[in-house]
DSSP file (Angstrom, degrees, kcal/mol; ACC not computed):
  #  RESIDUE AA STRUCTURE BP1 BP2  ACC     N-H-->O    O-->H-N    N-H-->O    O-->H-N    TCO  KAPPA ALPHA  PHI   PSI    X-CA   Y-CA   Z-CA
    1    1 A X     >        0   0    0      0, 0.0     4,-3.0     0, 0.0     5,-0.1   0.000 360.0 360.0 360.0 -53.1   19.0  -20.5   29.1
    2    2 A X  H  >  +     0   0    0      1,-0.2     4,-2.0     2,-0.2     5,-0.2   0.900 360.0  53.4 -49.2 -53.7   17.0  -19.1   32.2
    3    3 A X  H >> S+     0   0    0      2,-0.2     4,-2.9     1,-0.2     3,-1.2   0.992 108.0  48.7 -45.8 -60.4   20.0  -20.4   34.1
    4    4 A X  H 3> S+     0   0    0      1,-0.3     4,-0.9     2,-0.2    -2,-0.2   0.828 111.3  49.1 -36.1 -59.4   22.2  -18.5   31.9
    5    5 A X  H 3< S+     0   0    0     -4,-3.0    -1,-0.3     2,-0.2    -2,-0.2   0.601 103.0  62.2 -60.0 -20.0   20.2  -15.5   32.4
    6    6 A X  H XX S+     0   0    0     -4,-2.0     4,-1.1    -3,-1.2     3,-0.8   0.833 108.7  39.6 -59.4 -73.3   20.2  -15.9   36.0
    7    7 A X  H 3< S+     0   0    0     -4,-2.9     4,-0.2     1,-0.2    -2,-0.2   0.620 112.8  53.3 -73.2 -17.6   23.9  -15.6   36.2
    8    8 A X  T 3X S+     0   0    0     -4,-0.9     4,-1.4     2,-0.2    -1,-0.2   0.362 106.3  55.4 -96.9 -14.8   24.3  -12.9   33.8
    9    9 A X  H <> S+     0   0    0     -3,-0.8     4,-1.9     2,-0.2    -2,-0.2   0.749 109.2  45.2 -92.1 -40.2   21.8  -10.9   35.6
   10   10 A X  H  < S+     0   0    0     -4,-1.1    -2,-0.2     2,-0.2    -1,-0.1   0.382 115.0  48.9-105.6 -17.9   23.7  -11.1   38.7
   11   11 A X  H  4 S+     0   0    0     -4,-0.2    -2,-0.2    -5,-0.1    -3,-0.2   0.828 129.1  16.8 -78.7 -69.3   27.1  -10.3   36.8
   12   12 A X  H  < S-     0   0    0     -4,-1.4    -3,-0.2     4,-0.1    -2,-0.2   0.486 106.2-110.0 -86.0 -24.3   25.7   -7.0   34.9
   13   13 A X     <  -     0   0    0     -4,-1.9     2,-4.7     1,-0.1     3,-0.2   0.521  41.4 -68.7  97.5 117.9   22.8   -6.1   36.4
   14   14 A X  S    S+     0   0    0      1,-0.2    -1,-0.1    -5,-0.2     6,-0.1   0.561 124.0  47.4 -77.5  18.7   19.1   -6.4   35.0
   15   15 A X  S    S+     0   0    0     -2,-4.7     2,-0.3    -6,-0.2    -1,-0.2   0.276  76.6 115.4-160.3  65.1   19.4   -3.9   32.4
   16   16 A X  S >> S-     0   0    0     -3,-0.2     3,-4.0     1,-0.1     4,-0.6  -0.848  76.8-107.8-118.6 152.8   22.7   -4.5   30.2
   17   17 A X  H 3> S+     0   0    0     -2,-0.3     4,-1.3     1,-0.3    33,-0.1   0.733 118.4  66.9 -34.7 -39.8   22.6   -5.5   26.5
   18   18 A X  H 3> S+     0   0    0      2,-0.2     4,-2.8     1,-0.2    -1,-0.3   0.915 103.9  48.4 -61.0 -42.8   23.8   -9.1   27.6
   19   19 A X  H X>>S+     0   0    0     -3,-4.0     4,-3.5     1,-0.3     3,-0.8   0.978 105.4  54.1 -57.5 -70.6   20.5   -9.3   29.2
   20   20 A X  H 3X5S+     0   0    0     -4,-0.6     4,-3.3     1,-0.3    -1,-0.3   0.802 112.0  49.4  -2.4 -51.0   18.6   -8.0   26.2
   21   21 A X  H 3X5S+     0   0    0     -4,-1.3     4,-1.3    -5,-0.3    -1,-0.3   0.952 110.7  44.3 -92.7 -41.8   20.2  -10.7   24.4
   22   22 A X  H <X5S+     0   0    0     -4,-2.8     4,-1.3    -3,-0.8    -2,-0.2   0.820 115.5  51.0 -65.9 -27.7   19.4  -13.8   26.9
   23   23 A X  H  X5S+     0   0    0     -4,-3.5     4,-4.8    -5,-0.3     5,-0.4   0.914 107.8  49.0 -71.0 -32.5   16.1  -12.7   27.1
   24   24 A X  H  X<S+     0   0    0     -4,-3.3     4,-0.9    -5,-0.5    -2,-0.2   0.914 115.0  46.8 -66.3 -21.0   15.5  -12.4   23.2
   25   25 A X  H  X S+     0   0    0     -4,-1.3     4,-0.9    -5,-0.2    -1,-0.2   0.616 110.7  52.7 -95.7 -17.8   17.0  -16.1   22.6
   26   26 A X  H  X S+     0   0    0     -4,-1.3     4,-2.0     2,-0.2    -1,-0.2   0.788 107.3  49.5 -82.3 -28.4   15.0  -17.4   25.4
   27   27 A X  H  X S+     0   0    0     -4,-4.8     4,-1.9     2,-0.2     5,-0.3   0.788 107.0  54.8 -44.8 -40.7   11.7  -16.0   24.1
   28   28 A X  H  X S+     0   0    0     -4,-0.9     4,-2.6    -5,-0.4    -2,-0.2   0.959 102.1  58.0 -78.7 -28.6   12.4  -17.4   20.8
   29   29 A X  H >X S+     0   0    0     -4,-0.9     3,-0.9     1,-0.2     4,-0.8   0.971 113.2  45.3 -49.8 -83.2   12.9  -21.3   22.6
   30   30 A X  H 3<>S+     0   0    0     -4,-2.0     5,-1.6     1,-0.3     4,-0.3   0.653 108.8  50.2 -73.9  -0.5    9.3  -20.8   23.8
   31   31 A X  H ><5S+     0   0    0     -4,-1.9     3,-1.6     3,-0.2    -1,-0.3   0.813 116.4  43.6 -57.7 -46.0    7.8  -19.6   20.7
   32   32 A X  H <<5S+     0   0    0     -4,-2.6    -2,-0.2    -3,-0.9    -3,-0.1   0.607 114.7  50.4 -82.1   6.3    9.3  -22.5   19.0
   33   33 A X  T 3<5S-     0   0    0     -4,-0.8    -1,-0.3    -3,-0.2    -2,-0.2   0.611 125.0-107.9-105.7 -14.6    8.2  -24.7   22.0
   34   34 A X  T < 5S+     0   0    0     -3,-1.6     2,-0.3    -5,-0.3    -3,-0.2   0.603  85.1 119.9  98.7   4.9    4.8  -23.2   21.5
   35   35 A X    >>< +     0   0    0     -5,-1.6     3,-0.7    -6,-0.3     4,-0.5  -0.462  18.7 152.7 -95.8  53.0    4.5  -20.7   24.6
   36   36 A X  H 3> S+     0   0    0     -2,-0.3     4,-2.0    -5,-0.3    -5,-0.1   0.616  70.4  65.0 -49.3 -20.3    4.1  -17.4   22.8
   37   37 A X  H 3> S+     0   0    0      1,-0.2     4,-0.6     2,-0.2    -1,-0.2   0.904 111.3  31.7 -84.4 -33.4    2.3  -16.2   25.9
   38   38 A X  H <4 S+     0   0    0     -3,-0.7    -1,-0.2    -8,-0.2    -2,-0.2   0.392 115.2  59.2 -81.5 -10.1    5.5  -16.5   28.2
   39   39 A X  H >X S+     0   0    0     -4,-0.5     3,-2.7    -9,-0.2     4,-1.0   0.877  96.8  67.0-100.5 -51.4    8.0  -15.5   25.2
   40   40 A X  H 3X S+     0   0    0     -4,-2.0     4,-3.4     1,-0.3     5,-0.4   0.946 100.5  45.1 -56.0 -48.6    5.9  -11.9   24.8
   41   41 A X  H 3< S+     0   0    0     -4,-0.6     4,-0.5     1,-0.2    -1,-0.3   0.776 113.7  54.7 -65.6  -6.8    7.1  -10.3   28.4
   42   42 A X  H <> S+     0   0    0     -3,-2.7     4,-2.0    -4,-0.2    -1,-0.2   0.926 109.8  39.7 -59.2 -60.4   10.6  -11.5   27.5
   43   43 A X  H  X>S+     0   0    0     -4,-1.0     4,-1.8     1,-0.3     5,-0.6   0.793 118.2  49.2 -95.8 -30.5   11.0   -9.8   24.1
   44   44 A X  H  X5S+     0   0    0     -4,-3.4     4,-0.7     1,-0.2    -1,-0.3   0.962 113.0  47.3 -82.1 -20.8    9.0   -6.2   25.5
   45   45 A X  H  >5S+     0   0    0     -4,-0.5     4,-1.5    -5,-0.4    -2,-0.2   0.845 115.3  50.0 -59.8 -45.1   11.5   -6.2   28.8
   46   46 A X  H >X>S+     0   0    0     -4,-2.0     4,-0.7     2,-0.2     5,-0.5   1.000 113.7  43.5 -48.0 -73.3   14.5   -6.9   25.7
   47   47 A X  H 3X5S+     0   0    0     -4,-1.8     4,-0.6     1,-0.3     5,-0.2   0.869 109.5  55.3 -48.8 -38.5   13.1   -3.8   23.6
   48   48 A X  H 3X<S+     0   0    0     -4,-0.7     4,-2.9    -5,-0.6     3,-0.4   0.969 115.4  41.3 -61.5 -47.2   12.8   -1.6   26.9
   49   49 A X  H XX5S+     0   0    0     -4,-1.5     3,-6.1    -3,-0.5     4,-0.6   0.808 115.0  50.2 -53.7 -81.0   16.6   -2.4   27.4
   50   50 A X  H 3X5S+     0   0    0     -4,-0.7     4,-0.5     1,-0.3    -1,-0.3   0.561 112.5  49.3  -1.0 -32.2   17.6   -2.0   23.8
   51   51 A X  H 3<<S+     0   0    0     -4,-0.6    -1,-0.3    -5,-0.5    -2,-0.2   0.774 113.9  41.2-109.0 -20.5   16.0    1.0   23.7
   52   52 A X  H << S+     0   0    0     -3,-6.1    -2,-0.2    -4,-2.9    -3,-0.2   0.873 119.6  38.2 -94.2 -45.2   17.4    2.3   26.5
   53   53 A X  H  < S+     0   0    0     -4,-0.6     2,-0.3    -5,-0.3    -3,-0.2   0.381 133.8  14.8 -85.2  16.0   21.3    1.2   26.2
   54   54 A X  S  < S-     0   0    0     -4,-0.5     2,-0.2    -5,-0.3    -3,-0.1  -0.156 114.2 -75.2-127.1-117.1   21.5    1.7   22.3
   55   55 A X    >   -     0   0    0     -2,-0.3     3,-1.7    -5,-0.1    -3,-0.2  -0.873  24.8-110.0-158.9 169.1   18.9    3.6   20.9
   56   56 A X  T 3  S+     0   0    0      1,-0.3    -5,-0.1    -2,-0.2    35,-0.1   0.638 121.1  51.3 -86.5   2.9   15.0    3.3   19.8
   57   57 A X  T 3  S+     0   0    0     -6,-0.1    -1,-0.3     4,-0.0     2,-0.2   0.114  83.0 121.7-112.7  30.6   16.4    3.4   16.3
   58   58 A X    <>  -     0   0    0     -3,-1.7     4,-3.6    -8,-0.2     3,-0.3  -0.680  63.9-129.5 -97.2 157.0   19.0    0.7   16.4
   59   59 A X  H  > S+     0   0    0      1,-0.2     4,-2.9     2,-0.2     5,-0.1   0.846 114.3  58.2 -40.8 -37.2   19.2   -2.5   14.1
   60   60 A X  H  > S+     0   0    0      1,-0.3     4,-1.0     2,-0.3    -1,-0.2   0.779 107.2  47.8-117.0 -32.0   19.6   -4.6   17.1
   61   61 A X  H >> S+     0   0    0     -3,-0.3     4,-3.2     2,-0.2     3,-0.5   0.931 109.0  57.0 -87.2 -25.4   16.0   -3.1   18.3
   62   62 A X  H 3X S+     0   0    0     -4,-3.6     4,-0.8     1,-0.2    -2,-0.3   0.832 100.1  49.9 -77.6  -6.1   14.5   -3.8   15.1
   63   63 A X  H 3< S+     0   0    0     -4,-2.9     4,-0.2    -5,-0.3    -1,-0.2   0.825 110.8  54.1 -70.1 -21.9   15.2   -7.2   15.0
   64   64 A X  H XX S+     0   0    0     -4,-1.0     4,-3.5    -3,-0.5     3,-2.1   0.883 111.0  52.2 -38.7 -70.3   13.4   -7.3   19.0
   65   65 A X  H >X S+     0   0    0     -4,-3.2     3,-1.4     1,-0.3     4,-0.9   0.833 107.5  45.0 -48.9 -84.3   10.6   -5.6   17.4
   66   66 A X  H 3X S+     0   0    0     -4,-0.8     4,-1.6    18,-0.3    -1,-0.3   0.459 112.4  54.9 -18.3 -31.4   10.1   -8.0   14.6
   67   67 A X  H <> S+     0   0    0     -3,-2.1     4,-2.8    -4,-0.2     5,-0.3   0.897 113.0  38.1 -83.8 -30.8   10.5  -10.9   17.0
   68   68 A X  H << S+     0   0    0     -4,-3.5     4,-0.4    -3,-1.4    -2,-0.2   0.714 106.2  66.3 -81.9   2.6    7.9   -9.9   19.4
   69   69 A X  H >X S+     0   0    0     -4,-0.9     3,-3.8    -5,-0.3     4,-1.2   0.939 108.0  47.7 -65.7 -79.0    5.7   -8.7   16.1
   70   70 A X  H 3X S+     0   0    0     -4,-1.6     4,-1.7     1,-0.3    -2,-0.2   0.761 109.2  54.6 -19.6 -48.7    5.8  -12.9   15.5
   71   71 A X  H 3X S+     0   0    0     -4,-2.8     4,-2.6     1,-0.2    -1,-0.3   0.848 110.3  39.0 -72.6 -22.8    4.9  -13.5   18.8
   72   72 A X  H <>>S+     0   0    0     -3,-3.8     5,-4.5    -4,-0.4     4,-1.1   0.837 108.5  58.8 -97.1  -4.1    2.0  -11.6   18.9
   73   73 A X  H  <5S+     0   0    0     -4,-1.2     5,-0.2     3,-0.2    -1,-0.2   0.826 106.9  56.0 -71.1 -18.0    0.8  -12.5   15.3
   74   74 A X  H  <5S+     0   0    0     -4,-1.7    -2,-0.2    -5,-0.4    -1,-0.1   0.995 105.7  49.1 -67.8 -51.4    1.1  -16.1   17.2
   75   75 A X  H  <5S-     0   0    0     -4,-2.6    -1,-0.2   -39,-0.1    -2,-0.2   0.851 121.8-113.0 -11.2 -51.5   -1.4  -14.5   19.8
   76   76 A X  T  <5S+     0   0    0     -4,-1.1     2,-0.4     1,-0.2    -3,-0.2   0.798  78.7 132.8  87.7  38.5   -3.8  -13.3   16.9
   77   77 A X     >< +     0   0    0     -5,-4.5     4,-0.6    -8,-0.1    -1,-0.2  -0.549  11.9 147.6-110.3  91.1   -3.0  -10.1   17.7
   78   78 A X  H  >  +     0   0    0     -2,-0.4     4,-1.3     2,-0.2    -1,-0.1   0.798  69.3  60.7 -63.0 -32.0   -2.3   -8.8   14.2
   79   79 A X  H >> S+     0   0    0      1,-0.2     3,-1.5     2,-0.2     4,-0.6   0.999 114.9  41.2 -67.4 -61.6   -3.7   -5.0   15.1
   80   80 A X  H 34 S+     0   0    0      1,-0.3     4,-0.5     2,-0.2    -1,-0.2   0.506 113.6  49.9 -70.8 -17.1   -0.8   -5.0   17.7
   81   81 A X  H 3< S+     0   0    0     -4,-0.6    -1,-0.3    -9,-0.1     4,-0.3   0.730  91.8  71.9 -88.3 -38.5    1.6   -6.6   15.8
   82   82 A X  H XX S+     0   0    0     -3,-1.5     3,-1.7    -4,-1.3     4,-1.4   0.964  96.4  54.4 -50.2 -65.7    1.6   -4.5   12.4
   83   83 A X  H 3X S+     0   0    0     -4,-0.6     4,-1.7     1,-0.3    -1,-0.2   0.842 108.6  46.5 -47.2 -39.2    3.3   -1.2   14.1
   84   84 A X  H 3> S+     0   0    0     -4,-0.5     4,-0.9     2,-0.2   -18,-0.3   0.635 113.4  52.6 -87.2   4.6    6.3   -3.0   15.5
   85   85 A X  H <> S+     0   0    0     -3,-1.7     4,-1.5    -4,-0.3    -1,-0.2   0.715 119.1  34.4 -71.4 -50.4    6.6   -4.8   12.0
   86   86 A X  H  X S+     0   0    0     -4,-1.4     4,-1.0     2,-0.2    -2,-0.2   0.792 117.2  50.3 -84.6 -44.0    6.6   -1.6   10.3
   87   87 A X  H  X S+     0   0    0     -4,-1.7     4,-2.6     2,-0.2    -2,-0.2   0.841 107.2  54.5  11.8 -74.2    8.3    0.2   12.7
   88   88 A X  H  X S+     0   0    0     -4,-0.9     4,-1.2     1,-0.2    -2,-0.2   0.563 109.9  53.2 -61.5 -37.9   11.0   -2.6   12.7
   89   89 A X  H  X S+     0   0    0     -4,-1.5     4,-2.2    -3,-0.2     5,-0.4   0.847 109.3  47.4 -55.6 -54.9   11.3   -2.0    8.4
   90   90 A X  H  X S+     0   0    0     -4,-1.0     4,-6.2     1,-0.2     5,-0.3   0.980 108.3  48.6 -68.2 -47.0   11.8    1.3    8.7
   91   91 A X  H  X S+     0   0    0     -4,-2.6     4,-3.8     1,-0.2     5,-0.2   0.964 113.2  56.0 -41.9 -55.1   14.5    1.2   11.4
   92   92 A X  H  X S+     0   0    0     -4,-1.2     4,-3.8     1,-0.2    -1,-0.2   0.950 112.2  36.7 -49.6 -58.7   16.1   -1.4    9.2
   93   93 A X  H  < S+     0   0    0     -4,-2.2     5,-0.3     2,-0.2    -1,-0.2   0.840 108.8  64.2 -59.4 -33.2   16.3    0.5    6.2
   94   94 A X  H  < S+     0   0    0     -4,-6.2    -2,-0.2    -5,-0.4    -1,-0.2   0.945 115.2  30.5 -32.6 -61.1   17.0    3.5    8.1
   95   95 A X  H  < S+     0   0    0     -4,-3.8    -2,-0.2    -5,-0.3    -3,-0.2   0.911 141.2   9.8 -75.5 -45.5   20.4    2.0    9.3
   96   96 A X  S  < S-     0   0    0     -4,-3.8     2,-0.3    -5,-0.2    -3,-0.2   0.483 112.6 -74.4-115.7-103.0   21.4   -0.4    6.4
   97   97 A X    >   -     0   0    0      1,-0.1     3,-2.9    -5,-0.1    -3,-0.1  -0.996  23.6-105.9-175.7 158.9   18.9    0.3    3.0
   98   98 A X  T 3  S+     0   0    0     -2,-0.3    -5,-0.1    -5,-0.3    -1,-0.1   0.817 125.2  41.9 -39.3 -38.4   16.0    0.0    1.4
   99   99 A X  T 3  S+     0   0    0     -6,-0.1    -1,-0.3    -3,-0.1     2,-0.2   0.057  80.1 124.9 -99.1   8.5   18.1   -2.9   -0.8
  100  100 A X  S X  S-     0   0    0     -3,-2.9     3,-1.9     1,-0.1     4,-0.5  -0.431  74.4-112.4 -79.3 151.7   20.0   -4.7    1.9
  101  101 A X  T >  S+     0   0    0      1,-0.3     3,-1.1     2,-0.2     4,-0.2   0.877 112.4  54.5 -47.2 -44.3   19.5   -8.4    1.9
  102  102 A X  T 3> S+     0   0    0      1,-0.2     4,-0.9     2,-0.2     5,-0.3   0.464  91.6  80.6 -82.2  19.2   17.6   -8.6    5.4
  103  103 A X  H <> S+     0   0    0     -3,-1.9     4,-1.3     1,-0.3    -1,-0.2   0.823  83.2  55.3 -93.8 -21.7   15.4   -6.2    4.0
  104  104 A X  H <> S+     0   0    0     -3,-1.1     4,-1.8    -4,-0.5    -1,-0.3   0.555 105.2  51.8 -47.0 -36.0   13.8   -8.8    2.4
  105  105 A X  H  > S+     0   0    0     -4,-0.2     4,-1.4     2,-0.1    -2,-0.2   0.761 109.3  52.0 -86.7  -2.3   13.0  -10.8    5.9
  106  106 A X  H  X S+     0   0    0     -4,-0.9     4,-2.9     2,-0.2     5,-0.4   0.897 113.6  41.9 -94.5 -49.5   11.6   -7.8    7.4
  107  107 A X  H  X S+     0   0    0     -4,-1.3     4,-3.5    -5,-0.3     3,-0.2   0.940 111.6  55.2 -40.3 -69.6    9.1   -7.3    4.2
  108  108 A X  H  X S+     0   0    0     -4,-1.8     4,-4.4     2,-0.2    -1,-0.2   0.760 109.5  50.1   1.6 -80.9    8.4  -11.1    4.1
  109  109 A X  H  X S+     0   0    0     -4,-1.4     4,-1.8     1,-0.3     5,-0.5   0.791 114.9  43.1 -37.4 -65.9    7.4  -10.6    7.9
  110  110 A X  H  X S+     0   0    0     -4,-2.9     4,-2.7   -25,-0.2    -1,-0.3   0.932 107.6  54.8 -58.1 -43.6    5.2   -7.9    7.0
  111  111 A X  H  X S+     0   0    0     -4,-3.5     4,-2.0    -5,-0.4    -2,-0.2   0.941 108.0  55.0 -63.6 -54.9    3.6   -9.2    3.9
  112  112 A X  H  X S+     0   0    0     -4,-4.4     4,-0.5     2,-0.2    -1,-0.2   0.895 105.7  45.9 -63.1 -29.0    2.5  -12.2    5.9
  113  113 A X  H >X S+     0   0    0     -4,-1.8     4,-1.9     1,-0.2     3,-1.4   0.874 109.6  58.3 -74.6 -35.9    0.7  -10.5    8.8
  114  114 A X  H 3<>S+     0   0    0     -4,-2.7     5,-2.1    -5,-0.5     3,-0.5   0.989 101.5  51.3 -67.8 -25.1   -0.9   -8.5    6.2
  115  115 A X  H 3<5S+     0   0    0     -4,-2.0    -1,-0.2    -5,-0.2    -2,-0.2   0.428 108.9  58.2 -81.3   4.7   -2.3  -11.7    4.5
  116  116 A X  H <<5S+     0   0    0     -3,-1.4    -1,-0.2    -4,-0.5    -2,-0.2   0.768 108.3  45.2 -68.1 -38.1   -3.6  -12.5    8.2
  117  117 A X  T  <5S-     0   0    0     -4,-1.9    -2,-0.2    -3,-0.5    -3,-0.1   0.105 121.1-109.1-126.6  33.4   -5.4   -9.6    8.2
  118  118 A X  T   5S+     0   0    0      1,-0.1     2,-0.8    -5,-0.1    -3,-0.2   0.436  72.5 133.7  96.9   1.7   -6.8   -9.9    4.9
  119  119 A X    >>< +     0   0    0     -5,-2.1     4,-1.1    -6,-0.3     3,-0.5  -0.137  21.5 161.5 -64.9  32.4   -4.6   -6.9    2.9
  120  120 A X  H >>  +     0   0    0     -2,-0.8     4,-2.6     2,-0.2     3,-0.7   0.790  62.6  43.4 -41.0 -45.7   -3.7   -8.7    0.1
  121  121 A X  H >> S+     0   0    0      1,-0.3     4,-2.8     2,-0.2     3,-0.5   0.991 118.8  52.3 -58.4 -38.7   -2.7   -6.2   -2.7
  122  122 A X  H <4 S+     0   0    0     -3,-0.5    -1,-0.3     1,-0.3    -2,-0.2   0.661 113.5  40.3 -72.3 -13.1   -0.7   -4.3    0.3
  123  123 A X  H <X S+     0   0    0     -4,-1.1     4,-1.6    -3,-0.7    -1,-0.3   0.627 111.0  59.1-121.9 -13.1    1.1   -7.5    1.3
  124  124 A X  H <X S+     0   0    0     -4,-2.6     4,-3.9    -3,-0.5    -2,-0.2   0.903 107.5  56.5 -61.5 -44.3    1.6   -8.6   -2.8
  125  125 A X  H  X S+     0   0    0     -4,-2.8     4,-0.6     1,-0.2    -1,-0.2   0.699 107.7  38.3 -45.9 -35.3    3.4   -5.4   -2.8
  126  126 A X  H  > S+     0   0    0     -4,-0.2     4,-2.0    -5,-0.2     5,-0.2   0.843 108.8  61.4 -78.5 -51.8    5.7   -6.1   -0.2
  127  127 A X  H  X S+     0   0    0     -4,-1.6     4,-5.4     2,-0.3    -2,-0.2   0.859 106.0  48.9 -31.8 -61.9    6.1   -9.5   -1.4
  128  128 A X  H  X S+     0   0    0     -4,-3.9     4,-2.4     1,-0.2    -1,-0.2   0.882 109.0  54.8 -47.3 -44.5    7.5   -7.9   -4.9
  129  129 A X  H  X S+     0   0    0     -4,-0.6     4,-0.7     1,-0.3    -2,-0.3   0.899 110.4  47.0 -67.7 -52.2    9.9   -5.7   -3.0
  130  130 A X  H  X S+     0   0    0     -4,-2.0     4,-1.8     1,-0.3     5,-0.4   0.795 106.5  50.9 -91.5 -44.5   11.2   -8.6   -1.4
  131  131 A X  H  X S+     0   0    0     -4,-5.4     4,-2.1    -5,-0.2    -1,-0.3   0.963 108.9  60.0 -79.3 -19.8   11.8  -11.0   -4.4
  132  132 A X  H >X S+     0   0    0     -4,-2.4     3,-1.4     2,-0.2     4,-0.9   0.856 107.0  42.0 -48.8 -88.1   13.7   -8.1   -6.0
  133  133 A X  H 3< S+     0   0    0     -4,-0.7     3,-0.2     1,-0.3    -1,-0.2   0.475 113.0  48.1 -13.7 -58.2   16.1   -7.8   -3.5
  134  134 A X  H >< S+     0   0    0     -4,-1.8     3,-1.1     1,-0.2    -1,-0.3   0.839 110.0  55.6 -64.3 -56.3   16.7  -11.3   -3.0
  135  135 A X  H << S+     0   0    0     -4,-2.1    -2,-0.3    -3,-1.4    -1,-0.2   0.878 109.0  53.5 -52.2 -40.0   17.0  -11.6   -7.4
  136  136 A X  T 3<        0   0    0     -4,-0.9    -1,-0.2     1,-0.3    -3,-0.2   0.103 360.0 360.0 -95.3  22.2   20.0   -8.8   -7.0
  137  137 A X    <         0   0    0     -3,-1.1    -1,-0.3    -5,-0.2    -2,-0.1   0.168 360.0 360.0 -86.3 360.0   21.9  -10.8   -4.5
């Protein structure tokens, strides 16, 4: 992947969507390898692109958000992690709807960092939203 990025970098230039996209899939290989600390400057370099060749409201940057929300809940930084979770729902809903199917993974996502940081009704709430949605499939 690094390879990958390497050459794609050198093809497009460091800050076209292709990059965006090798960088977000190589962050998520080192979160699942257990490197969250090397995966976080991946996925905020992604979101900068994203946000600059599409838009700060696009699906394609809330899903970005949401991964690097994960990474930093992997951190323990939960404070820092709730806005791009929340942030990353709204966008979502913005673009597709309240009732769309992934609307459910972004709630999920939220509900569990709020039961990190000890919110419980607020993350039962979410929780509800989520198995509705999932029940009307």
């Amino acid at each position: 992947m690094e390879r990958a990025l390497t050459i794609d970098e050198a093809a497009h230039g460091p800050n076209h969507p292709t990059i965006a996209i090798r960088l977000n899939n190589l962050a998520l290989v080192l979160q699942d390898l257990g490197q969250p600390n090397k995966a976080k400057p991946l996925l905020e370099r992604a979101i900068t692109i994203d946000e600059a060749t599409r838009s700060p409201n696009h699906p394609v940057t809330a899903l970005r958000l949401n991964n690097l929300a994960l990474v930093l809940q992997d951190l323990g930084q939960l404070n820092a992690a709730k806005p791009l979770l929340e942030r990353a729902l709204t966008i979502h809903e913005a673009t597709h709807s309240p009732n769309h199917p992934q609307s459910a993974l972004y709630l999920n996502n939220l509900a569990g960092l709020l039961q990190d940081l000890g919110q419980l009704d607020e993350a039962e709430i979410l929780l509800e939203r989520a198995r509705r949605i999932r029940e009307a499939q």
